[in-house]
Backbone as a ProteinNet text record, in pm:
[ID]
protein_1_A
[PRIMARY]
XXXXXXXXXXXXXXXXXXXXXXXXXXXXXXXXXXXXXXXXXXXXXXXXXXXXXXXXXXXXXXXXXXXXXXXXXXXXXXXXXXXXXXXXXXXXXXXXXXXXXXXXXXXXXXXXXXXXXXXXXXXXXXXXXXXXXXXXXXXXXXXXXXXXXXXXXXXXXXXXXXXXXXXXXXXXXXXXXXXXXXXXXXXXXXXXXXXXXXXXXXXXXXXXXXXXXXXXXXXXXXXXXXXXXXXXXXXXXXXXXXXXXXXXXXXXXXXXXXXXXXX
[TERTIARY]
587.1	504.3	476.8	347.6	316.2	350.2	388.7	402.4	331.2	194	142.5	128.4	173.4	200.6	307.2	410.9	536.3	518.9	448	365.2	343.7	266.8	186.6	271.8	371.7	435	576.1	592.4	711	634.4	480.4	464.2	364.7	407.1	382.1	501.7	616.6	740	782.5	780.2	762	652.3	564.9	447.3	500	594.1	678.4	755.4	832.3	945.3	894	753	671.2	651	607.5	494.1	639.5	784.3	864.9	877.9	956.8	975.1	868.5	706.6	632.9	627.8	662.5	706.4	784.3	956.9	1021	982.7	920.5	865.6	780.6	665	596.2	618.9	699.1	840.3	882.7	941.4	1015.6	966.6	837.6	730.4	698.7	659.1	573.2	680.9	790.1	887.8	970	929.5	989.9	856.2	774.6	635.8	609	536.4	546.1	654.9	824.3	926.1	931	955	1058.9	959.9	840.7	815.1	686.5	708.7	558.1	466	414.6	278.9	223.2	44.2	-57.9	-94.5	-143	-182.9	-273.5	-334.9	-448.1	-372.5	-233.3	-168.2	-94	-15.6	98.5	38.9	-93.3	-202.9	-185.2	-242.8	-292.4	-142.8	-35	77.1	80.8	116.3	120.3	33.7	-100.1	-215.9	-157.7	-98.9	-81.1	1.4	121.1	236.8	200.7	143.1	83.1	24.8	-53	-86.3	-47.7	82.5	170.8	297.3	345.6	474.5	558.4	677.2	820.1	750.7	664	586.7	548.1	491.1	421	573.3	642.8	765.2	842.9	799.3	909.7	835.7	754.1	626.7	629.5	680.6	664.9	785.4	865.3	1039.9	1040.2	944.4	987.8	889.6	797.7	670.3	645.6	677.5	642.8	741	845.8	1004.6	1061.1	1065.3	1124.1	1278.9	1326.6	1497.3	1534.3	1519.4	1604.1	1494.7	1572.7	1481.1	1462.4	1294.2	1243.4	1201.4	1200.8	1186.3	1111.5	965.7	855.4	796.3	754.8	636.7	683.8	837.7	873.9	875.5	904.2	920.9	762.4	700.6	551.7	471.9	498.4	470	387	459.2	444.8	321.8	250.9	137.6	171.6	259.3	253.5	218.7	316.6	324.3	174.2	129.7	6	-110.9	-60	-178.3	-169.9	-44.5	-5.4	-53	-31.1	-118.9	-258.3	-272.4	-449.6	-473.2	-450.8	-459.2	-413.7	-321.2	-331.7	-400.1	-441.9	-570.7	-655.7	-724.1	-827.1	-832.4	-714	-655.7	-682.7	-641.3	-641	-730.8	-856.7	-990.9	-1054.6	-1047.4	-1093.5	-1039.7	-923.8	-865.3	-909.9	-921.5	-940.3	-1048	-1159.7	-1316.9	-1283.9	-1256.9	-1275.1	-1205	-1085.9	-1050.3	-1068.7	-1159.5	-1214.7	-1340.1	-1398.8	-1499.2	-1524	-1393.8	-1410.7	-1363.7	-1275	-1229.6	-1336.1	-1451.8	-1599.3	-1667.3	-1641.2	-1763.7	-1703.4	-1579.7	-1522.5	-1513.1	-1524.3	-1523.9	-1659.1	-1758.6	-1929.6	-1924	-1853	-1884.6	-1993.8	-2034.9	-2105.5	-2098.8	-2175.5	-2148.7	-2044.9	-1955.6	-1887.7	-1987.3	-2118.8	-2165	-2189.8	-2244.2	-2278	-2117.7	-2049.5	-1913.1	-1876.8	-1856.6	-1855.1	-1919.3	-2066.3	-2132.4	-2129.1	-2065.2	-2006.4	-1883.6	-1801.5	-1648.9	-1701.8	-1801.4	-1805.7	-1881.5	-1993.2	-2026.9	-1942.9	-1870.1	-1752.9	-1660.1	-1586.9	-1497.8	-1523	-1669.2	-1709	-1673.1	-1781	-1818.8	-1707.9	-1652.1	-1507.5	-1446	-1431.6	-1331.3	-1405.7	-1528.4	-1597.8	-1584.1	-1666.6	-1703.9	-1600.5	-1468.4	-1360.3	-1225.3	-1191.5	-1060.4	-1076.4	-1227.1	-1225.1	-1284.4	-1436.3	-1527.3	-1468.5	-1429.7	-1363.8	-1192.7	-1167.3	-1031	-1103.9	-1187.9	-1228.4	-1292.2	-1365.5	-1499.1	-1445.2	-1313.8	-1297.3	-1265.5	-1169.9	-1193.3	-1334.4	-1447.1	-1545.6	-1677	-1587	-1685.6	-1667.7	-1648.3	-1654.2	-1789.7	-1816.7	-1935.5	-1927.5	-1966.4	-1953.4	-2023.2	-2146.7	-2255.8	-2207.7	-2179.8	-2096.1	-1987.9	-1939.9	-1808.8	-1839	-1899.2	-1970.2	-2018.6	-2077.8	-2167.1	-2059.6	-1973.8	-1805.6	-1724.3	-1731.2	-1626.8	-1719.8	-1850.7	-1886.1	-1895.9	-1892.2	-1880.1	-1713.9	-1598.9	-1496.5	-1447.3	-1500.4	-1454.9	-1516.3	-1656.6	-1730.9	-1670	-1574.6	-1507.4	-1382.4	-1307.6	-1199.9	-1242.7	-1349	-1308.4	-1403.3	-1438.7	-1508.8	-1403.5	-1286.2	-1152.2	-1067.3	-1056.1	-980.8	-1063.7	-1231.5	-1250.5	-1248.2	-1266.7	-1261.5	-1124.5	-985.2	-893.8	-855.4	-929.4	-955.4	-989.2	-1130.7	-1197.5	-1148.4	-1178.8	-1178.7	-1002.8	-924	-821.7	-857.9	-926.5	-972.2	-1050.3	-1144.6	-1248.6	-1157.1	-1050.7	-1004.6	-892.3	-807.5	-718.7	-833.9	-926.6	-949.6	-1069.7	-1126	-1213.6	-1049	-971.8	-841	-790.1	-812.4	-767.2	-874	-887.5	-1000.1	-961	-821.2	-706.9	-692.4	-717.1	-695.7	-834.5	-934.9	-1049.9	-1077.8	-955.9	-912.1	-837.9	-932.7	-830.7	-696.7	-710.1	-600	-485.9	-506.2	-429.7	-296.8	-177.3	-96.8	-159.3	-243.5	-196	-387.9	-449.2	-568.4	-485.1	-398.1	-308	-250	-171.6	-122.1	-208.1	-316.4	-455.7	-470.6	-463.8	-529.8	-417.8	-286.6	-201.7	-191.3	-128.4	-185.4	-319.6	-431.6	-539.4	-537.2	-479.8	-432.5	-345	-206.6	-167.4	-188.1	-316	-393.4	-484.1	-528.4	-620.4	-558.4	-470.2	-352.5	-345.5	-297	-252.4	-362.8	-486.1	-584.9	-661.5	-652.9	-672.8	-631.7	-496	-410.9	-393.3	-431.9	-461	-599.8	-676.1	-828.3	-797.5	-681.8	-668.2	-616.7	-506.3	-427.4	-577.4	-670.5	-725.6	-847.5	-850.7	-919.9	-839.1	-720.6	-646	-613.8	-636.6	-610.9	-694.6	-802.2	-955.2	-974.5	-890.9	-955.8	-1030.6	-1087.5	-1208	-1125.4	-1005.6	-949.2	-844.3	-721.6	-650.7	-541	-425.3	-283.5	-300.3	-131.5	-20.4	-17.9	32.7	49.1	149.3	134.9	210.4	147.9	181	118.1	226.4	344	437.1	352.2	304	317	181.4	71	-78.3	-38.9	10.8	-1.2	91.5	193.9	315.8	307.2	220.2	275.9	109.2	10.3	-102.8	-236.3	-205	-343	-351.4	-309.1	-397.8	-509.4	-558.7	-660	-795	-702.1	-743.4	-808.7	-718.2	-748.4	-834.7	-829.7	-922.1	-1094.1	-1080.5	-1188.5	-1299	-1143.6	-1234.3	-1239.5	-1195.5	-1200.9	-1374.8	-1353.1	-1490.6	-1621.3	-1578.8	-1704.4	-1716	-1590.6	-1620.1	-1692.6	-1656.1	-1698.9	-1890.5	-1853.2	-1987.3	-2118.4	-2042.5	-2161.9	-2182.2	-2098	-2069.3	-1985.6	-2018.6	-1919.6	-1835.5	-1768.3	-1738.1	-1700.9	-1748	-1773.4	-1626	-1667.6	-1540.6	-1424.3	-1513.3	-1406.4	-1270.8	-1321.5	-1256.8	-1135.8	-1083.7	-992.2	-833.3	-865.4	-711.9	-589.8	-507.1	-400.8	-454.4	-466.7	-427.4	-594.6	-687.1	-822.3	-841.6	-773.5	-773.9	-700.3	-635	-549.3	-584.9	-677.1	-751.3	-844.7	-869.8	-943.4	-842.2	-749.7	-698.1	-565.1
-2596.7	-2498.4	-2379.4	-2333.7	-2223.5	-2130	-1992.8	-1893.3	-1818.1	-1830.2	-1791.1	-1882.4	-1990.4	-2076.6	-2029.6	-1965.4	-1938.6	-1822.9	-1706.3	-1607	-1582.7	-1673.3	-1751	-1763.8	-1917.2	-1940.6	-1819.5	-1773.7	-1653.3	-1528.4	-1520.4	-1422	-1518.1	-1609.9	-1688.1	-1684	-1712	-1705.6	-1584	-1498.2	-1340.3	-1351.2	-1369.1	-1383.2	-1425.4	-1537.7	-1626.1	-1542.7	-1465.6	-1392.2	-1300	-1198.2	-1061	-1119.9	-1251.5	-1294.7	-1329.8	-1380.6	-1409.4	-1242.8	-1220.6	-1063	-978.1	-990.3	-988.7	-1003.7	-1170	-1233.3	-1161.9	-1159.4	-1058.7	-940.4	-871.3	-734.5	-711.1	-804.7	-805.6	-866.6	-909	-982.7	-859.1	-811.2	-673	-552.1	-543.7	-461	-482.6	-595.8	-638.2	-619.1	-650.5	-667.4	-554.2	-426.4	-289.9	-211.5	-255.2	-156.2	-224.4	-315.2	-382.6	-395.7	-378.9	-367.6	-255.5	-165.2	-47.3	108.9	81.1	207.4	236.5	374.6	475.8	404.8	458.2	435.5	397.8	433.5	343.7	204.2	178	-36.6	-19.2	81.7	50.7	51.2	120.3	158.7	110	-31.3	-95.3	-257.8	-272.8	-378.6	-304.2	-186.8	-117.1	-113.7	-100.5	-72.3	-279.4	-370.5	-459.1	-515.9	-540.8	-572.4	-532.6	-372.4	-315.7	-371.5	-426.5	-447.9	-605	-692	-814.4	-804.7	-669.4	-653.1	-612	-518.8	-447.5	-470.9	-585.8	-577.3	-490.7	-535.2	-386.2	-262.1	-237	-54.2	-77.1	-125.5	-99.5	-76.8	-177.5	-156.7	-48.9	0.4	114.9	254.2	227.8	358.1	343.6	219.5	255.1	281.1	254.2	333.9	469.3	514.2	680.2	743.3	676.5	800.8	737.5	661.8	583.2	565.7	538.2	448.8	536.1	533.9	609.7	600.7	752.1	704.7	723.4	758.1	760.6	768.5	715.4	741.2	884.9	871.7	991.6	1125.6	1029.6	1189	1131.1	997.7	1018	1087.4	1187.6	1298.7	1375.2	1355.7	1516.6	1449.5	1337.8	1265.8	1263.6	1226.3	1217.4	1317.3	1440.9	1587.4	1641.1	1588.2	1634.7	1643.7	1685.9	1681.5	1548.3	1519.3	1385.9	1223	1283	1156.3	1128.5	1258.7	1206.4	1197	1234.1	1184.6	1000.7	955.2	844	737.2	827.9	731.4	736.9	799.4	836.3	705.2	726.3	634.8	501.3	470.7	298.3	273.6	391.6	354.1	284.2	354.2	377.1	209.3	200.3	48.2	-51.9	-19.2	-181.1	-220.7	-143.5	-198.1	-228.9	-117.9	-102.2	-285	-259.8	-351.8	-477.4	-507.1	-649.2	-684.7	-591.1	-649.8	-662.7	-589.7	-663.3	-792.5	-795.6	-917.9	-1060.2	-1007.4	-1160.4	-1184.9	-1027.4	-1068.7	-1107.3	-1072.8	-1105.7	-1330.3	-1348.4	-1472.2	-1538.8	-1496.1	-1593.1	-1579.2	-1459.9	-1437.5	-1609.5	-1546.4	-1612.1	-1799.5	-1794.8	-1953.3	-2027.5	-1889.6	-1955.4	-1967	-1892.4	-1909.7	-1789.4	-1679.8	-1562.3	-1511.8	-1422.4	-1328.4	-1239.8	-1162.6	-1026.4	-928.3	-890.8	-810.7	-823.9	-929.2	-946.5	-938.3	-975.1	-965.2	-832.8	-756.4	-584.5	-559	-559.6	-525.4	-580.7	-734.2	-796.6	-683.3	-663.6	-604.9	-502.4	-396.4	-265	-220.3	-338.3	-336.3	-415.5	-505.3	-558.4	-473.8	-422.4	-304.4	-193.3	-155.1	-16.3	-96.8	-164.7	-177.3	-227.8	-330.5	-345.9	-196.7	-66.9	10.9	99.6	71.2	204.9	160.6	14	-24.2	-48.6	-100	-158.9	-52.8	-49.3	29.5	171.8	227.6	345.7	419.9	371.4	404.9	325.3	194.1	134.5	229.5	277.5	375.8	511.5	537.1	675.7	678.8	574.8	498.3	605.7	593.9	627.9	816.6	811.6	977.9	1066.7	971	1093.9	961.7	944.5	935.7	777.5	682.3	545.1	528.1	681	589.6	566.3	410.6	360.2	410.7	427.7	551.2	612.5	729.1	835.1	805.5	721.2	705.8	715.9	590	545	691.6	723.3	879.1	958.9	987.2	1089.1	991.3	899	869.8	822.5	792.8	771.4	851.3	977.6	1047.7	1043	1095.3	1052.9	943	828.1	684.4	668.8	695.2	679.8	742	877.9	946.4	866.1	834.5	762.1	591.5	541.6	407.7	402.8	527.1	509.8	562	650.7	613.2	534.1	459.2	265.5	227.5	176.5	142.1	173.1	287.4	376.3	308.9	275	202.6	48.7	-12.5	-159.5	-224.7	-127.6	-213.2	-251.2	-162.6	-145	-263.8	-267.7	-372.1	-557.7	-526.8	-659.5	-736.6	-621.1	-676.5	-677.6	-596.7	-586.6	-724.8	-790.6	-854.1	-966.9	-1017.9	-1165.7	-1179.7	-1097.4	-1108.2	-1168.9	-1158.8	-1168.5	-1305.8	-1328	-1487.8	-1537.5	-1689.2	-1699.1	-1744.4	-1770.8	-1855.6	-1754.1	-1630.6	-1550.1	-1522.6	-1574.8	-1574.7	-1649	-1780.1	-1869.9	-1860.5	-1813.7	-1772.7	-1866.7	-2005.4	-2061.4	-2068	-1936.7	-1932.6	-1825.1	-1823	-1689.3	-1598.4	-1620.2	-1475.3	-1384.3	-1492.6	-1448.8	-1313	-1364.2	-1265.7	-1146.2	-1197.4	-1108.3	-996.9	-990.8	-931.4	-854.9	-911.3	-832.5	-696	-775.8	-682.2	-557.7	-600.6	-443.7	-425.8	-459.8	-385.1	-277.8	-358.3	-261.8	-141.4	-160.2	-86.9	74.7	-4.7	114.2	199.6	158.9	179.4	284.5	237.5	351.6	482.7	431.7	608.3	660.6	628.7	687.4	765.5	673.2	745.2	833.7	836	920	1076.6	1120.2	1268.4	1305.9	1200.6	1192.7	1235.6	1128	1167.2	1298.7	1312.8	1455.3	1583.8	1568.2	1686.5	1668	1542.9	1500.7	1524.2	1508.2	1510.1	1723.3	1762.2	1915.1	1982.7	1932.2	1998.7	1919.3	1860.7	1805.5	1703.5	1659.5	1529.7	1389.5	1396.7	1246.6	1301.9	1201.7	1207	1111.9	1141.3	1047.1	974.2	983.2	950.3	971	915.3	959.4	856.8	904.5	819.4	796.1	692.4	642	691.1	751.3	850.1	1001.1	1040.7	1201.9	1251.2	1197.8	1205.9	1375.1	1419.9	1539.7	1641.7	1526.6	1564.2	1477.7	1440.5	1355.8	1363.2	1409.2	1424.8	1382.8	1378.9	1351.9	1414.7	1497.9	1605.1	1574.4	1530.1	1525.6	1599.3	1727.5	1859.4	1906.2	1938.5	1979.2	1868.4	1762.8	1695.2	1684.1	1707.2	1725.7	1864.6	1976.5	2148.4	2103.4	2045.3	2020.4	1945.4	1822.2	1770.3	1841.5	1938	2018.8	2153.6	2172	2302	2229.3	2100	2039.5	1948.5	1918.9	1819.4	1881.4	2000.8	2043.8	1940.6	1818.7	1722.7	1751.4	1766.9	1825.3	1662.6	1642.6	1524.7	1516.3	1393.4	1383.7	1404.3	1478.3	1526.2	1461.9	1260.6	1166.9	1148.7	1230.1	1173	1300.9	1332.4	1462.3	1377.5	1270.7	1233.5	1127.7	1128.6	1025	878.7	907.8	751.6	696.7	762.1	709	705.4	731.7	730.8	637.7	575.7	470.9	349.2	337.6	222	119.8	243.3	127.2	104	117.4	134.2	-36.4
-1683.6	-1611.9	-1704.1	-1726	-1816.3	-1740.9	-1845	-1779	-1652.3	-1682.5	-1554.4	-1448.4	-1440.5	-1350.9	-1268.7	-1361.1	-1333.1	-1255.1	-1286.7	-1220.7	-1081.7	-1046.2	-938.7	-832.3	-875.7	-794.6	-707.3	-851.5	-797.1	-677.9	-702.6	-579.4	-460.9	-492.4	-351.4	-262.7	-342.1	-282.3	-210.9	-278.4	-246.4	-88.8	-80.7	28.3	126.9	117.4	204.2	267	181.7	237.7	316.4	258.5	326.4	439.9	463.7	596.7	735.7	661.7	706.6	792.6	677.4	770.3	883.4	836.3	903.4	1047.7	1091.7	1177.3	1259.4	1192.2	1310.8	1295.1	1259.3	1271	1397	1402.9	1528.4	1625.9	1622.3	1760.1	1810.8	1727.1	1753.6	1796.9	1698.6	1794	1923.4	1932.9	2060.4	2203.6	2172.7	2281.2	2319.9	2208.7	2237	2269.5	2268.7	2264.1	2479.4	2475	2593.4	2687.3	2661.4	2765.9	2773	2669.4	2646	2633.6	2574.8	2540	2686.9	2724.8	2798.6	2718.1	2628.9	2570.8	2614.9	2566.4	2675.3	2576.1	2672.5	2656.7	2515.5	2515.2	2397.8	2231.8	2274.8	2164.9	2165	2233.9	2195.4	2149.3	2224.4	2091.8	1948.9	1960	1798.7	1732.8	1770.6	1703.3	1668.8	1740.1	1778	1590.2	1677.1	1544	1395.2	1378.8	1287.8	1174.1	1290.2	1250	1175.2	1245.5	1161.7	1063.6	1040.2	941.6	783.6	816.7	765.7	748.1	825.4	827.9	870.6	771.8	796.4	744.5	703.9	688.2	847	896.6	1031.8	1127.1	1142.6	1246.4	1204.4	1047.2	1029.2	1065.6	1035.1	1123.6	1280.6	1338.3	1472	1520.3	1463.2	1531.4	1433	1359.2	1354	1382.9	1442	1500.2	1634.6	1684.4	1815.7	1927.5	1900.4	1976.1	2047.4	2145.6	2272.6	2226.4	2171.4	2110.6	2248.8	2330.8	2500.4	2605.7	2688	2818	2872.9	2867.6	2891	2850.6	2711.9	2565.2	2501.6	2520.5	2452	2466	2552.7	2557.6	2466.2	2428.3	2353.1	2256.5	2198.7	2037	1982.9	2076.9	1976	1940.7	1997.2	1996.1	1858	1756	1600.5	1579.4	1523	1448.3	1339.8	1300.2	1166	1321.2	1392.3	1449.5	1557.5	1581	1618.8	1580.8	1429.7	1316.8	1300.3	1263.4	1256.8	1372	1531.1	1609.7	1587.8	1580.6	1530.4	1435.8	1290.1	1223.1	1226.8	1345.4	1397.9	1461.1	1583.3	1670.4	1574.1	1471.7	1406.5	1328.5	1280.5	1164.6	1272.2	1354.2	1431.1	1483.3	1486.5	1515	1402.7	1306.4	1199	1097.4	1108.3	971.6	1052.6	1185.4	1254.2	1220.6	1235.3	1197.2	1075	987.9	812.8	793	825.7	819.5	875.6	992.6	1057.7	969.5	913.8	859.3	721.2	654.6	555.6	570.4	680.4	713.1	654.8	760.6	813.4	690.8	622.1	486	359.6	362.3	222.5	279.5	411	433.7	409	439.8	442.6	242.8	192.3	84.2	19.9	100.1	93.2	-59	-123.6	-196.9	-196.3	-270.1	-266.4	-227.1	-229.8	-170.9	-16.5	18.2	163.4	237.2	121.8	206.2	233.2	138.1	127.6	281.7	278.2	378.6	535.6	534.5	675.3	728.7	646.9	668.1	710.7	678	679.7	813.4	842.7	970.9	1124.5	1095.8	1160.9	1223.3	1088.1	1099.5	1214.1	1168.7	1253.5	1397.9	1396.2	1520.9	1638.5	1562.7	1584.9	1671.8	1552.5	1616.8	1713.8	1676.5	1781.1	1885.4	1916.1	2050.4	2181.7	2074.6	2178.9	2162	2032.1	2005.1	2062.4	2000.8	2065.6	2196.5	2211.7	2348.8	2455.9	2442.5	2601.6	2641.8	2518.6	2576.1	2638.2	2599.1	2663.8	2716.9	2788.2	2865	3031.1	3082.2	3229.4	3206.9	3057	3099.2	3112.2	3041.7	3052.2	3187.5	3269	3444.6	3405	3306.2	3331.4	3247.5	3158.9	3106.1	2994	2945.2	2814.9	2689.8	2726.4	2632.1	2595.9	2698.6	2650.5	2543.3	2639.8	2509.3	2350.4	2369.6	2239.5	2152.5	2255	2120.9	2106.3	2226.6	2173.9	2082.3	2027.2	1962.1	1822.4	1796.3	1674	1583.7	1580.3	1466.3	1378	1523.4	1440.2	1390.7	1446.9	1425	1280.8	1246.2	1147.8	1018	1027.5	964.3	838.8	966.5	994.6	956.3	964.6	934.9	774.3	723.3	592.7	495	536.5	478.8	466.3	536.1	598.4	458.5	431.3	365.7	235.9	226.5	79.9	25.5	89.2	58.5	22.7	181.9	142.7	57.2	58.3	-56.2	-161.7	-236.5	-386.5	-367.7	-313.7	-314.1	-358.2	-208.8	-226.7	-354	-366.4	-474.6	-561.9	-622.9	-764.9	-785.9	-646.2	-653	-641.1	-548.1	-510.2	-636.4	-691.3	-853.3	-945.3	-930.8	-1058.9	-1045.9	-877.9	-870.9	-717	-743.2	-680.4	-571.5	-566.7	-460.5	-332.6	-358.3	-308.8	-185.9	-236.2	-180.5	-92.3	-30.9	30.8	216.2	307.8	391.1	449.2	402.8	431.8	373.5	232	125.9	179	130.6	134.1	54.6	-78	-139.2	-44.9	19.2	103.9	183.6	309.5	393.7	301.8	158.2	100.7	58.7	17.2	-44	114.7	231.5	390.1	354.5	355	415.7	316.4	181.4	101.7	76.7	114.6	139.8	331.6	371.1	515.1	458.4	420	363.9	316.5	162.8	118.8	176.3	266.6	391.6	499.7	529.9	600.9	544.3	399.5	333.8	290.5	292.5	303	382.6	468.8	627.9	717.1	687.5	730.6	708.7	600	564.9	646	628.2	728.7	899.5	951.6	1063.7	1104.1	1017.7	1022.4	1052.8	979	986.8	1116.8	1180.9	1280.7	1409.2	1453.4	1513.5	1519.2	1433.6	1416.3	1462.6	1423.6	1474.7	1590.9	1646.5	1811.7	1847.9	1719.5	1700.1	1757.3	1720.4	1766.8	1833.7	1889.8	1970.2	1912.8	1970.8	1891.7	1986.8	1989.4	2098.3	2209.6	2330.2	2471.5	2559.2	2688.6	2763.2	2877	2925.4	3080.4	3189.1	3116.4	3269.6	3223.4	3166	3202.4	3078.6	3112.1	3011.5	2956.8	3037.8	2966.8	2880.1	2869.1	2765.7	2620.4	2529	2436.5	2396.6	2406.3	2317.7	2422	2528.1	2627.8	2767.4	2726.4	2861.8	2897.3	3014.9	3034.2	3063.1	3120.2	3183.8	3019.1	2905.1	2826.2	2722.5	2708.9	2637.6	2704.6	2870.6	2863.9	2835.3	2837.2	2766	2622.7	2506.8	2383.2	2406.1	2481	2407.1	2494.9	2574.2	2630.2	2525.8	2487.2	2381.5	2227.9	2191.9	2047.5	2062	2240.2	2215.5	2318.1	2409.8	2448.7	2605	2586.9	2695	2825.4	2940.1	3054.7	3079.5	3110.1	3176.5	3348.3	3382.2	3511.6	3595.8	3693.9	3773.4	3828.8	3854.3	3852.2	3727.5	3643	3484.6	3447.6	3604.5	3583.4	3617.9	3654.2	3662.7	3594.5	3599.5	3470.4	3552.1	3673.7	3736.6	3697.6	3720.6	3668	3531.3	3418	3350.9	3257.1	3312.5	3290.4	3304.9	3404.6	3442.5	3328.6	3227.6	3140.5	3032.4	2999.2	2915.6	2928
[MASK]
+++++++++++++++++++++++++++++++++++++++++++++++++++++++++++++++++++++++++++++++++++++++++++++++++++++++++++++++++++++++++++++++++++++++++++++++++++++++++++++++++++++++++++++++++++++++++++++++++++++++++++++++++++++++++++++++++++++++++++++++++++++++++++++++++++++++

C-alpha cells in the first residue's frame, strides 16, 4: 500500500470512529432534549439536526448552553447573552446546514458542476431556513401570519445564513477539489467534508448571531414553561419588532399558549 493509500485509509478510519461517536451523541441529544429539557419543539429538532451534524461539538454545546442542570432553572441557565447567541446560531444551522447538504446530496449525485452546486446549496439553504426553521416559528406570534413572518425574519436570516456560508463553502470546495471520493454522497469522507464544513459554519456565524441577538434582530433560547424567562417574552418581542419593523402585531399573538401552537 503506497503511502497515500496509507493516508486515506487511516482518515477513513478516523470517520468511522467521528460518525460512531456522532451516533451516541444524537441519541443522547434527542432523549435529553425531548424527555428532559423546557425548550421549545423548534429547538430540540435544531439542537437534534445539529448534533448529526457536528457530533460531540454539538452535544457538548448543548449540555453547556442548553441542558436544564436541575429542575426548573432553564429560564435562568439560558439567560447569557453567549448562550443565546449559540441558540440563535443552531436555530439558524439547522435550517441553514440541512438545505446545503441535501443540496449539495442531489447536486453531486446528478453529477452537476461546482458552480451550479455552489448556487443549489445557497438557494436551498436560505430557503430551507427562512421558510420553515424561521417564519413557521414566528408565523403565530405575529397573528398566524406566514407573510409576515417571512418578511420579519428575512433580513436576519439572510444575515445569518450568508455567514453559515461564508464558512461552508470555501470547505467544501477546497477538501472535495483535493479528493474526488469525497464528492460521493455514499462516501464517509462525503459526511466527513458536511460535518467540518458545518462546523466552520458555526464559528462563523456565531459572532454574526451574537450581534443579531444584541440588537434584537433574532432571538435565542426559551422555554415552553415560562416564554418569558429564558429569551422570549412575548409581550416584549412584540415592542422590539414594532420598535425595529414599524410592524404592530396582531392582538391574538399576545399569548405563550398561542404561541406555542406553531411551534
Amino acid at each position: 500500500m503506497t503511502p497515500a493509500a496509507t493516508g486515506w485509509a487511516t482518515i477513513d478510519v478516523i470517520l468511522a470512529v467521528w460518525f460512531g461517536l456522532t451516533a451516541l451523541s444524537a441519541a443522547y441529544v434527542a432523549w435529553d432534549a425531548f424527555t428532559r429539557n423546557p425548550e421549545m419543539k423548534v429547538m430540540k429538532w435544531g439542537w437534534l439536526l445539529v448534533t448529526l451534524y457536528t457530533g460531540p461539538v454539538g452535544a457538548a454545546l448543548y449540555i453547556l448552553s442548553c441542558q436544564e442542570p436541575a429542575p426548573g432553572t432553564h429560564e435562568t441557565f439560558v439567560q447569557p447573552l453567549w448562550k443565546q447567541s449559540v441558540g440563535s446560531s443552531i436555530h439558524c444551522l439547522a435550517g441553514d446546514a440541512t438545505g446545503i447538504i441535501v443540496a449539495a446530496a442531489i447536486t453531486m449525485t446528478l453529477g452537476l458542476p461546482m458552480w451550479l452546486d455552489v448556487i443549489s446549496e445557497y438557494v436551498f439553504g436560505f430557503l430551507f431556513g427562512l421558510l420553515i426553521f424561521q417564519a413557521l416559528f414566528m408565523r403565530d406570534m405575529l397573528g398566524g401570519s406566514y407573510l409576515r413572518a417571512v418578511r420579519r425574519s428575512f433580513l436576519p436570516e439572510w444575515v445569518s445564513m450568508n455567514a453559515v456560508m461564508a464558512g461552508m463553502v470555501p470547505v467544501m470546495v477546497i477538501l472535495m477539489s483535493r479528493d474526488m471520493t469525497a464528492m460521493e454522497p455514499t462516501s464517509l469522507r462525503f459526511w466527513g467534508v458536511m460535518s467540518l464544513a458545518t462546523l466552520v459554519g458555526f464559528a462563523v456565524a456565531y459572532p454574526v448571531n451574537v450581534w443579531l441577538v444584541a440588537s434584537g434582530l433574532k432571538h435565542g433560547m426559551g422555554t415552553v414553561r415560562a416564554l418569558g424567562r429564558g429569551g422570549h417574552d412575548l409581550a416584549a418581542e412584540e415592542r422590539l419588532i414594532e420598535r425595529t419593523t414599524g410592524e404592530v402585531p396582531a392582538p391574538n399573538a399576545s399569548t405563550a399558549h398561542h404561541s406555542m401552537k406553531g411551534m
